[in-house]
C-alpha positions as CSV (number, residue, x, y, z in Angstrom):
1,X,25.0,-11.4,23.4
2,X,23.5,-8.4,22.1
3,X,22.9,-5.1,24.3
4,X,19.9,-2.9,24.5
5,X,21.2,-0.2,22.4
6,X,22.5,-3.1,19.5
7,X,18.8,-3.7,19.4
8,X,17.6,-0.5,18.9
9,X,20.2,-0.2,16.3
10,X,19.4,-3.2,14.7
11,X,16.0,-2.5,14.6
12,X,16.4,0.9,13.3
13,X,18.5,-0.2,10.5
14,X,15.7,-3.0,9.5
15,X,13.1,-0.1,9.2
16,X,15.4,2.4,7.3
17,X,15.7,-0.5,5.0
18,X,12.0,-1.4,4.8
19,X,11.9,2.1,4.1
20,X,14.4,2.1,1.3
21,X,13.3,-1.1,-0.5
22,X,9.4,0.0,-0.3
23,X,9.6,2.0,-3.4
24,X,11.0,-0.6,-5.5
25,X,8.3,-3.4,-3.9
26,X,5.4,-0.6,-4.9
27,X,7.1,-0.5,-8.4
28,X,7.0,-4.3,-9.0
29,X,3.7,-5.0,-8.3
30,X,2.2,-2.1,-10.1
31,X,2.4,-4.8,-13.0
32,X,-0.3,-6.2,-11.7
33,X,-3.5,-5.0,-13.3
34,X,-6.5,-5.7,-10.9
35,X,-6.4,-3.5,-8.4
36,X,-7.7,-6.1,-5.7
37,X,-4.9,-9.1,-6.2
38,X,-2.4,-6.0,-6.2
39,X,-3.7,-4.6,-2.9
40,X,-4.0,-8.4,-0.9
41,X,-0.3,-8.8,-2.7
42,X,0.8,-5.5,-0.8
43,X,-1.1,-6.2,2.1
44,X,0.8,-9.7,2.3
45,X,4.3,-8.3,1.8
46,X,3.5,-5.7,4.8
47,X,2.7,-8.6,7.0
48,X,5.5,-10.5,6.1
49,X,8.2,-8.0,6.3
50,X,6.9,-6.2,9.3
51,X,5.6,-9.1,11.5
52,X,8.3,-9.3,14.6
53,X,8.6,-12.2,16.8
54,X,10.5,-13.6,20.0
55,X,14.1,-14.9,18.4
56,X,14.3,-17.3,20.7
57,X,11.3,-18.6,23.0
58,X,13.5,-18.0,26.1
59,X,15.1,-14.6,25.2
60,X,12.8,-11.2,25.2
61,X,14.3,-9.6,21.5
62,X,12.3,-9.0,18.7
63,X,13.3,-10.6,15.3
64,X,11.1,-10.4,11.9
65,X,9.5,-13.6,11.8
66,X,10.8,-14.4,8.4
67,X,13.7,-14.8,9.3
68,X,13.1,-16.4,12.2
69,X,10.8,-18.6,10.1
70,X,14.1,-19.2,7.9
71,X,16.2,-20.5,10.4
72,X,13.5,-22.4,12.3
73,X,13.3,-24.7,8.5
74,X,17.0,-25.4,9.1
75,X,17.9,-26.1,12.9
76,X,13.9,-26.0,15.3
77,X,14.8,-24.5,18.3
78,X,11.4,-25.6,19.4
79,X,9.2,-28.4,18.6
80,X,6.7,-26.0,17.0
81,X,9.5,-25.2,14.7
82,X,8.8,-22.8,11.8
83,X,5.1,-22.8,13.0
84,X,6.2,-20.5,15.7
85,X,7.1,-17.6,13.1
86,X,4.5,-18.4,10.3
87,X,1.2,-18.4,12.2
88,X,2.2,-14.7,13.7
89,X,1.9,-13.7,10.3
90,X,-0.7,-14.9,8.9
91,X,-2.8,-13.9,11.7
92,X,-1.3,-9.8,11.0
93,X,-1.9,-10.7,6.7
94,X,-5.6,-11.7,8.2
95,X,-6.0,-8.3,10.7
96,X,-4.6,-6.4,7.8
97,X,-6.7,-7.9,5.2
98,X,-9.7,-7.4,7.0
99,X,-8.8,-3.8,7.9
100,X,-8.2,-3.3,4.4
101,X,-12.0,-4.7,3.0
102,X,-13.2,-2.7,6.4
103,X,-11.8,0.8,4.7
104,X,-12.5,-0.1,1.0
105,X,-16.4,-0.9,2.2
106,X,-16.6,2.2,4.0
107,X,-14.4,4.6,1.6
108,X,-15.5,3.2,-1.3
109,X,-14.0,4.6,-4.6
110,X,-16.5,7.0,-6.3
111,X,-18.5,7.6,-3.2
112,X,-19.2,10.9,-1.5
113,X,-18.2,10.8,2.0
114,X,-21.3,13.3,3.6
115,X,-22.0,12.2,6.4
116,X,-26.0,10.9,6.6
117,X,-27.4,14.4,8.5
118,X,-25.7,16.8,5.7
119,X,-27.2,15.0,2.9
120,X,-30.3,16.9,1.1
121,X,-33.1,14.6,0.4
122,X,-34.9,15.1,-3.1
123,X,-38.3,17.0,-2.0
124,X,-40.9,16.3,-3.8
């Protein structure tokens, strides 16, 4: 059984990693050349590595859900099954997608960002 501070660790050494391997994820889909598929593919990859769930149902740790997804293909703990990992992520890749339309609609490329009471209005 794992302790507290085996946790922490453990969870610090998955972020430093994330970290590390975030660079080389940004550098593989650059290929892409629309920016919109490259942003939802981004957007996906976020959610998928940074999604945490319960390891086990009966047992309080966080675990990323991919990997709990993973294991939950090979040996259910529950009768949900891999269900119980997958579905926490597509509902953070949905939050995140929608957050992402949100701010492209708002701060949209080209736009000037003066807020509606400093703009001058053409007199005529």
């Amino acid at each position: 059984m794992y302790s507290i501070e085996n946790y922490i660790w453990g969870l610090v050494a998955y972020l430093l990693g994330f970290l590390m391997m975030l660079p080389l994820g940004w550098k593989l889909t650059g290929f892409i050349p629309w920016s919109w598929p490259r942003r939802v593919l981004r957007t996906f990859l976020f959610a998928l590595f940074l999604t945490p769930v319960k390891a086990y149902p009966d047992v309080g740790f966080l675990a990323p859900a991919w990997v709990v997804a993973a294991f939950e293909l090979f040996q259910p703990s529950s009768e949900l099954g891999a269900l119980r990992a997958l579905v926490p992520i597509l509902v953070v890749f949905v939050v995140l997608l929608a957050a992402l339309v949100a701010w492209h609609l708002r701060w949209r490329p080209g736009r000037q960002n003066i807020p509606s009471t400093q703009r001058s209005e053409p007199e005529f």
